[in-house]
C-alpha positions as CSV (number, residue, x, y, z in Angstrom):
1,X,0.0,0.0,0.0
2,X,0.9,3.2,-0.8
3,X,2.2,6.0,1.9
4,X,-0.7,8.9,2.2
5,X,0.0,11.5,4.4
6,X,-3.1,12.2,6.6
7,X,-7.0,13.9,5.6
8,X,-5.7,17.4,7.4
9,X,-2.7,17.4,5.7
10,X,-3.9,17.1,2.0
11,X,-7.1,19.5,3.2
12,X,-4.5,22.2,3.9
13,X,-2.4,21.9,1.0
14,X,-3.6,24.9,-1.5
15,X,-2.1,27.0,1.2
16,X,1.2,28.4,0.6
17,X,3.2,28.2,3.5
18,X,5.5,30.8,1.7
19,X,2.0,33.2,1.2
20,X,1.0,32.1,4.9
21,X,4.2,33.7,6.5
22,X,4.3,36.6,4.4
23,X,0.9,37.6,5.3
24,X,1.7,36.5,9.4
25,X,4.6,38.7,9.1
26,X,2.4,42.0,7.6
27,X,-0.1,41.6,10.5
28,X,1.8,41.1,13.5
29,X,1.3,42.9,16.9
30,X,3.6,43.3,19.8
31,X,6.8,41.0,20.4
32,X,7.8,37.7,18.6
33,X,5.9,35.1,19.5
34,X,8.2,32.6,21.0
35,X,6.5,29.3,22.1
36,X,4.4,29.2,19.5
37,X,3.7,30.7,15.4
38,X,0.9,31.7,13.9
39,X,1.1,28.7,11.8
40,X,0.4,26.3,15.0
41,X,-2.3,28.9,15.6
42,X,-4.4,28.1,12.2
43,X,-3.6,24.6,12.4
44,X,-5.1,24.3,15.9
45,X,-8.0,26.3,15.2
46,X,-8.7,24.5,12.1
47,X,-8.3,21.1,13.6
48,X,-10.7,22.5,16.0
49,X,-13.2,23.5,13.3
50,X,-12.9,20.3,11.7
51,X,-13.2,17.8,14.1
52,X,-15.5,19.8,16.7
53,X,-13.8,20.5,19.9
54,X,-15.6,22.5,22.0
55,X,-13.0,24.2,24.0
56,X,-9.4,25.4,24.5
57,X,-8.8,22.4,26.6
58,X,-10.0,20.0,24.3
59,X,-7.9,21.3,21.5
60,X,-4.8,21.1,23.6
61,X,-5.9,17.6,24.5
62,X,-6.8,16.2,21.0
63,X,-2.9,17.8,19.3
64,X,-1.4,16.4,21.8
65,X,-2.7,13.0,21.3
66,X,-2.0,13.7,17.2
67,X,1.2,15.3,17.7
68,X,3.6,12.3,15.8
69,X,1.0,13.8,13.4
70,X,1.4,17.4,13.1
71,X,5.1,17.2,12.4
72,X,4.2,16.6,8.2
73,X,1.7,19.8,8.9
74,X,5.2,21.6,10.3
75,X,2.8,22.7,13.1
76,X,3.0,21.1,17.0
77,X,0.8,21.1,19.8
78,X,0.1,24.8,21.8
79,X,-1.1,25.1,24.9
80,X,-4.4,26.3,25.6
81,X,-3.0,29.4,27.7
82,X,-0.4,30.6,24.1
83,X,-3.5,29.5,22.0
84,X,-5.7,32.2,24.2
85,X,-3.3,34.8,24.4
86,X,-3.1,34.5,20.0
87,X,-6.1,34.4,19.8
88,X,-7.1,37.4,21.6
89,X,-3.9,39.4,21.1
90,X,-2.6,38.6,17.3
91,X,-4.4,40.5,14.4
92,X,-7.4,38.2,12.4
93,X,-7.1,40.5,9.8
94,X,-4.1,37.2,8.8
95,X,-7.0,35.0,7.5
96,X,-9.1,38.0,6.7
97,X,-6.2,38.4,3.9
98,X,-5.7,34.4,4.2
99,X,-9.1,33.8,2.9
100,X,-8.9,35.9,0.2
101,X,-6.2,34.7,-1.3
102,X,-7.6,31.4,-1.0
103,X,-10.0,32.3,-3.0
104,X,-8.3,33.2,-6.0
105,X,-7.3,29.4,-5.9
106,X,-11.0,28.4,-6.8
107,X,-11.5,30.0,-9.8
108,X,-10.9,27.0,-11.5
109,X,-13.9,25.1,-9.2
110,X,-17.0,24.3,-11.5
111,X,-19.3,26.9,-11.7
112,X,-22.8,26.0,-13.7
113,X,-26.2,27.3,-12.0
114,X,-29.5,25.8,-13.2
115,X,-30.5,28.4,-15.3
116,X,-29.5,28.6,-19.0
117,X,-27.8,31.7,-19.0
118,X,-24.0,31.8,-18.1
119,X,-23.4,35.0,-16.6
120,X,-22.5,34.4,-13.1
121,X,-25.2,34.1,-10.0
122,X,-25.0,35.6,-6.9
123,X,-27.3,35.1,-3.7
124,X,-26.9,38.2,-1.7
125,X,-28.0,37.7,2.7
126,X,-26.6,38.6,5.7
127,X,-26.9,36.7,9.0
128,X,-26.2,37.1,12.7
129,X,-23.9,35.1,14.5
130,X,-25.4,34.7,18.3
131,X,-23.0,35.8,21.2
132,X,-23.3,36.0,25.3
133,X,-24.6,39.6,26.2
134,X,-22.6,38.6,29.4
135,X,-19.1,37.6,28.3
136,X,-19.4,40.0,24.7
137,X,-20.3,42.9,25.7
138,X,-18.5,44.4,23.1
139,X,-21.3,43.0,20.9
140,X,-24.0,44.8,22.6
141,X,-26.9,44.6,20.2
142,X,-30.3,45.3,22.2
143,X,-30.5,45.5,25.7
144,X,-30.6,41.4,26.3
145,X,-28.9,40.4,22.8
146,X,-25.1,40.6,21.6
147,X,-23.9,39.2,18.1
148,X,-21.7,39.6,14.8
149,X,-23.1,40.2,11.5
150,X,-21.9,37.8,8.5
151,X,-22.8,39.4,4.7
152,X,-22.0,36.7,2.1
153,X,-22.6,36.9,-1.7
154,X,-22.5,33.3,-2.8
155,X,-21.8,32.0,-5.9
156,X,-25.0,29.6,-6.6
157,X,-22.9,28.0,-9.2
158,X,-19.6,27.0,-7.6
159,X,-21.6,27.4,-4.1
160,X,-18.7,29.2,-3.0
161,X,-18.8,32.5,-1.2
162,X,-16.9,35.0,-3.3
163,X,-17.9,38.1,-1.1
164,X,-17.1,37.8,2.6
165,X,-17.5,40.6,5.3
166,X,-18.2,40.6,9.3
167,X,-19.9,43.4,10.7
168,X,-20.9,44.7,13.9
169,X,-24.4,43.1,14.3
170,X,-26.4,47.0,14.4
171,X,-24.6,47.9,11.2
172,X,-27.3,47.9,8.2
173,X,-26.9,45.0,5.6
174,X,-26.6,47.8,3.1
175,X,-23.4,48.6,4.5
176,X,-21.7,46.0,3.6
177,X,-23.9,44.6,0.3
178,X,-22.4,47.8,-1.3
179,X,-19.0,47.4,-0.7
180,X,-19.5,44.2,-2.7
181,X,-17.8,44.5,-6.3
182,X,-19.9,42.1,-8.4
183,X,-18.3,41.4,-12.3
184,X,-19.9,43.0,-14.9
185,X,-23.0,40.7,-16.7
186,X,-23.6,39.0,-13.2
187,X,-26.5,38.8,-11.8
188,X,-27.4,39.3,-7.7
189,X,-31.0,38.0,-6.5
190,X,-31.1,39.9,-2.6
191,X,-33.9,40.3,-0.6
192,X,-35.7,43.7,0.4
193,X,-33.4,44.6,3.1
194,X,-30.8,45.5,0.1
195,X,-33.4,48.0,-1.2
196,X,-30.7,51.3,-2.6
197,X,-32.4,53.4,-4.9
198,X,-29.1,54.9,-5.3
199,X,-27.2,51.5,-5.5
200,X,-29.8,49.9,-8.2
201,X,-28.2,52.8,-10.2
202,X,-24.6,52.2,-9.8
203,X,-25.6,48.4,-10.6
204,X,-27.3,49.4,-13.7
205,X,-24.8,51.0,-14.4
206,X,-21.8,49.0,-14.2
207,X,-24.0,46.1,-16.1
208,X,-25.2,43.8,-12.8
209,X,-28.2,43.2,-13.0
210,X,-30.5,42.4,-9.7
211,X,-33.8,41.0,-8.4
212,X,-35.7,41.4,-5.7
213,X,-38.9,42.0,-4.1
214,X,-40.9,45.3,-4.5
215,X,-41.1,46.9,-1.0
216,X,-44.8,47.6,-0.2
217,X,-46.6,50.9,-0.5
218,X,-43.5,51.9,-3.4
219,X,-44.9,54.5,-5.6
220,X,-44.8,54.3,-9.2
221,X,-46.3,54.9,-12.9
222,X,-46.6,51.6,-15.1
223,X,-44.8,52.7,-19.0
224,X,-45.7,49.5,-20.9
225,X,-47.0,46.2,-20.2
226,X,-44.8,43.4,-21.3
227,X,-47.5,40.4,-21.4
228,X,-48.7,38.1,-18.6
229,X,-48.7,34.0,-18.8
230,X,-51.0,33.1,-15.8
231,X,-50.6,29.3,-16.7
232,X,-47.0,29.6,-15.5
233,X,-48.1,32.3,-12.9
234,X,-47.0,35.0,-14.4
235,X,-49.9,38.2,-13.7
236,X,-48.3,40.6,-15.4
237,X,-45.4,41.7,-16.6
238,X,-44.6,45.5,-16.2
239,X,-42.1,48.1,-17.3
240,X,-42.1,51.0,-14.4
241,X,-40.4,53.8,-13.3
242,X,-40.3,54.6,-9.5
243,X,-42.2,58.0,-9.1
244,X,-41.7,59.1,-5.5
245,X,-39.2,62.2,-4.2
246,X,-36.9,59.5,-2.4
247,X,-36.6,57.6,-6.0
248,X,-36.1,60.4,-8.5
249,X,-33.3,62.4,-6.2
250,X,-31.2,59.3,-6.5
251,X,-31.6,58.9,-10.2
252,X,-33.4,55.1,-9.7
253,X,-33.5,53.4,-13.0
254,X,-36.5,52.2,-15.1
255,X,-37.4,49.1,-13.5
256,X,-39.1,45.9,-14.2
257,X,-42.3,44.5,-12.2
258,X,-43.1,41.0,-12.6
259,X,-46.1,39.7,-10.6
260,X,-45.9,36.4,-10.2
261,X,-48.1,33.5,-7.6
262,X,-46.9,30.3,-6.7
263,X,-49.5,27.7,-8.2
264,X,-48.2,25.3,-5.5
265,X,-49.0,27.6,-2.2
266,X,-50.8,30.7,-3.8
267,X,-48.3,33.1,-2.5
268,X,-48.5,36.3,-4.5
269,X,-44.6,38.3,-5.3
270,X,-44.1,41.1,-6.7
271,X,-40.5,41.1,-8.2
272,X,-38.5,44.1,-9.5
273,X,-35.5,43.9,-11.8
274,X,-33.4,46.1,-14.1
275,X,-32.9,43.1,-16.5
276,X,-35.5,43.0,-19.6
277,X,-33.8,40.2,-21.8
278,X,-34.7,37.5,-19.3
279,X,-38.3,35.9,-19.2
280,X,-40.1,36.4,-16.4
281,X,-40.8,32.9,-15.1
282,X,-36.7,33.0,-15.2
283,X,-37.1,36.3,-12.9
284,X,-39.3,34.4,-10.2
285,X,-37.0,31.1,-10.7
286,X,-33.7,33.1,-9.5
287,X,-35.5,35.1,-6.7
288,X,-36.6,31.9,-5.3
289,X,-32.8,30.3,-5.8
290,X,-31.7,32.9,-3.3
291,X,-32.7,30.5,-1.0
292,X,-28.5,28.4,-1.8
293,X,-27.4,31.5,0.5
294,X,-29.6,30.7,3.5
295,X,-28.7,26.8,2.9
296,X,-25.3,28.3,3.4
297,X,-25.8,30.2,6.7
298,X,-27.1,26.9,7.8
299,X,-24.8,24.4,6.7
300,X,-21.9,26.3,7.8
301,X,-24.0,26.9,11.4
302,X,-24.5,23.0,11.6
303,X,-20.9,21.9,10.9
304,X,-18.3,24.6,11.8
305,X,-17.9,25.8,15.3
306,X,-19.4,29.6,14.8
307,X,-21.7,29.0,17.6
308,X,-19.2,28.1,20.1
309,X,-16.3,30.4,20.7
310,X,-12.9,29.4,22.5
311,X,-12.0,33.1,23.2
312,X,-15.0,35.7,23.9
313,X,-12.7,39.2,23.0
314,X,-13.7,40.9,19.6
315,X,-10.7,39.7,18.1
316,X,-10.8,36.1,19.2
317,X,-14.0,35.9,17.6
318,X,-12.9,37.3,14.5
319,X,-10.4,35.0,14.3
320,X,-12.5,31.8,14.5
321,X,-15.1,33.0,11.9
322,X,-12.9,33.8,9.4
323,X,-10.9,30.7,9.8
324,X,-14.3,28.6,9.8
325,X,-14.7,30.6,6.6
326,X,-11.3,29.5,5.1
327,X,-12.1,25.9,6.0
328,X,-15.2,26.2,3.8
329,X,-13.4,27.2,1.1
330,X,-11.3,24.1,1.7
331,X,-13.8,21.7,1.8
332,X,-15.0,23.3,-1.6
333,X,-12.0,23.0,-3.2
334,X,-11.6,19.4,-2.4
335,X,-15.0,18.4,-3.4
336,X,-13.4,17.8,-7.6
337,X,-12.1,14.6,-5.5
338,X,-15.7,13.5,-3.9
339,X,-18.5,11.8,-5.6
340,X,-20.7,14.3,-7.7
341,X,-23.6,15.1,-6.0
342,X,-21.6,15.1,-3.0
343,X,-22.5,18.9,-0.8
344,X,-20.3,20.5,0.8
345,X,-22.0,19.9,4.4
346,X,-21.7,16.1,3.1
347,X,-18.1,16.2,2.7
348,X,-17.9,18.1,6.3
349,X,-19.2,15.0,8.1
350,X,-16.8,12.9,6.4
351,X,-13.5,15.0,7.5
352,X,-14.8,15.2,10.9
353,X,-14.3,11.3,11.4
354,X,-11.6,11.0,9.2
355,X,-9.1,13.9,10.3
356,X,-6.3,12.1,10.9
357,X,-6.5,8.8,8.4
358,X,-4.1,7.9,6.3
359,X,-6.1,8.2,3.1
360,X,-6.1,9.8,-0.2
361,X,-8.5,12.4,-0.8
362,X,-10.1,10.4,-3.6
363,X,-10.3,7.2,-1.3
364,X,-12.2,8.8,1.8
365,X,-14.5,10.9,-0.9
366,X,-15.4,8.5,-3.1
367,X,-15.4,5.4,-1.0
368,X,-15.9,2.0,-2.8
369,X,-19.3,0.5,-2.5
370,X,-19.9,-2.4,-0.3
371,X,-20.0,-6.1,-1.7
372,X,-22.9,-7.7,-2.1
373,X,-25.0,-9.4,1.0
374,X,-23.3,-12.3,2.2
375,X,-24.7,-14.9,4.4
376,X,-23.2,-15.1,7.9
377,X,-22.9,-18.3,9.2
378,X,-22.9,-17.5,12.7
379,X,-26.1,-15.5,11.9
380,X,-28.3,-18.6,10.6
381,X,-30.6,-20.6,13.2
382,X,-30.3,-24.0,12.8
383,X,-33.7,-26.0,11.9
């Protein structure tokens, strides 16, 4: 049998050590760390994410138990005191910078939504991350509530999140959804907490085109009606342009209205969109897409320790989420090895059992199917 080096190991390997330091190096704080690097740091934390250890002690516990295994990683065991004091003192803005260079490594990850068009698809949703009012103050968000904000633009194609920012949990989601640079001829279904009159502009015109749902009570004059196709659900199909003060001072683009029930639960939507080329059962099939985003926010809730925190400063938390993040992108990027079909939650399970097994990629992902039935003997009843 051939010699593998472990599941972690082979996980880890689109990072560049060479990038890693670099990047350690640039944000650094304070003396040089001595007992431990920055590079034990991720690896603990990661492990941690990976496997599901609930606290500093637990991680120190499980690396050293693996520690003939680390060596290949060129990481070693930390103690849970060096791992808090990194954690809460070093920058996260490392696998802030990390993750995004990660990311340039998946550009070659298929990419193919359901829809015929090729132009890229974004989901566009933010989500709070739940902390102790207690221990995070910091955090403060009501009087009885503390938490982080994640915004995400995923990919529904490649299911990978291209756009990646943590708030404070009061900011608006429009904060960050506008920082967002989406490519020219993509397309970005959002809910109506994204609602810019200004923004819908600048995406107009920079060539994104959006959808989303008509806020209620928005004023506005019909130009022409496009047709309506109530055996697919389709209403009515409306060209419009936004007549209120609010609208015209920010120079809101003509708009398209597409009124649209679901046959299945009668649910009546009323979607708006600056693209006219697409039909408008295509319109109501990407808004309801946008639903890939909040499988995200769940999958990544179920399998990655976001909920949990080993360190409760602003910086320690940080630090986890984004490295949760970069073990996402991971996992994504080792899915071309798993059986297709195979989600990226799916593929989760199977690294947290596996961590540490001598196995190819290919082997633990695509594992061979089990022989036929056979009879036991020591199963039978004797007549």
């Amino acid at each position: 049998m051939s010699h593998s080096n472990t599941a972690f190991h082979q996980l880890l390997k689109p990072i560049s050590r060479h990038e890693f330091e670099s990047l350690a190096s640039e944000h650094h704080s304070g003396q040089k760390l001595r007992s431990a690097t920055r590079w034990d740091q991720f690896t603990a934390m990661a492990m941690a994410q990976l496997s599901g250890r609930q606290s500093l002690r637990d991680i120190e516990t499980n690396l050293l138990a693996q520690q003939d295994k680390l060596y290949h990683l060129g990481a070693k065991p930390i103690a849970r005191s060096t791992l808090a004091r990194i954690n809460e003192k070093q920058p996260a803005e490392l696998y802030q910078s990390l993750f995004y260079k990660l990311l340039g490594k998946t550009q070659n990850c298929p990419s193919n939504h359901k829809f015929r068009f090729k132009n890229p698809l974004y989901s566009l949703d933010a989500s709070a991350i739940d902390l102790s009012l207690n221990i995070c103050p910091w955090a403060e968000h009501r009087d009885d509530t503390s938490n982080v904000k994640l915004s995400v633009a995923l990919n529904n194609g490649s299911q990978i999140p291209e756009f990646v920012a943590i708030s404070d949990g009061n900011e608006n989601d429009m904060i960050e959804g506008r920082k967002f640079d989406f490519p020219a001829g993509s397309m970005v279904a959002l809910d109506k907490g994204y609602i810019d009159y200004e923004w819908f502009g600048d995406l107009t015109n920079k060539g994104v085109s959006f959808v989303t749902r008509l806020r209620s009570g928005s004023v506005f004059s019909v130009l022409e009606h496009l047709g309506s196709n109530p055996d697919q659900g389709i209403l009515s199909d409306e060209r419009i342009e936004l007549t209120s003060v609010h609208a015209k001072k920010r120079s809101e683009p003509e708009l398209r209205l597409v009124h649209y029930i679901d046959q299945e639960s009668g649910q009546l939507y009323h979607f708006v969109t600056n693209n006219f080329q697409l039909s408008a059962r295509t319109i109501a099939a990407i808004y309801k897409d946008r639903w890939q985003v909040e499988l995200f926010f769940k999958a990544i809730k179920q399998t990655l320790k976001i909920k949990n925190f080993a360190g409760y400063s602003k910086n320690a938390v940080l630090t986890q989420i984004w490295i949760a993040m970069i073990i996402y992108l991971l996992v994504s990027i080792s899915k071309h090895s798993a059986k297709t079909g195979w989600t990226v939650l799916r593929i989760m399970r199977v690294f947290q059992v596996n961590l540490f097994e001598r196995k190819t990629l290919k082997s633990l992902l695509q594992p061979d199917r089990p022989m036929g039935k056979r009879s036991e003997p020591q199963m039978r009843f004797a007549i």
